[in-house]
C-alpha positions, 0 to 999 in steps of 0.5 A: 406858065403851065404846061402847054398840051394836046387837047381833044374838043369837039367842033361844031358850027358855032363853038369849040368844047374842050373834052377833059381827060383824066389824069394820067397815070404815074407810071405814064407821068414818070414817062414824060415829066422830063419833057413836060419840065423841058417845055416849061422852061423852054417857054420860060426862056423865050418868055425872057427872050434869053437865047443862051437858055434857049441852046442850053434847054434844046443841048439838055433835050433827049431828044438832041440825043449826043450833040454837044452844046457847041454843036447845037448852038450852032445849029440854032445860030444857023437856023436863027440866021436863015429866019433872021427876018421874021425873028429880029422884031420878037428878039429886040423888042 
């Protein structure tokens, strides 16, 4: 799938041109391989509409911090239901 990423590019009137970066640096690299990893297989997992790898992708985050796998699946299960409406026809389809 590829990572998806921010990307710098120049507007005009009529076009849209990306503006190439260079590579990172490692030690920058080492800072975000994690996450970048986490997105891939994030992506991945909707890809496949499988929620169970969804939870546990979001449970294994840094970013989730000390939540537990009960806690943020049903922090998912909850937000999935308000939004229920306009997720069903991607999850049964």
């Amino acid at each position: 799938l590829g990572a998806v990423v921010e990307t710098n590019a120049l507007f005009s009137e009529n076009s849209v041109e990306p503006i190439e970066s260079t590579p990172l640096p490692d030690e920058i690299n080492a800072m975000i391989i994690k996450h970048v990893y986490h997105h891939e297989a994030f992506m991945k997992a909707l890809k496949n509409k499988d929620i169970e790898a969804v939870k546990n992708i979001i449970a294994d985050d840094p970013q989730c911090g000390v939540a537990s796998y009960d806690e943020v699946s049903s922090v998912f299960d909850e937000i999935y239901e308000h939004n229920k409406a306009s997720l069903d026809y991607y999850w049964k389809n």
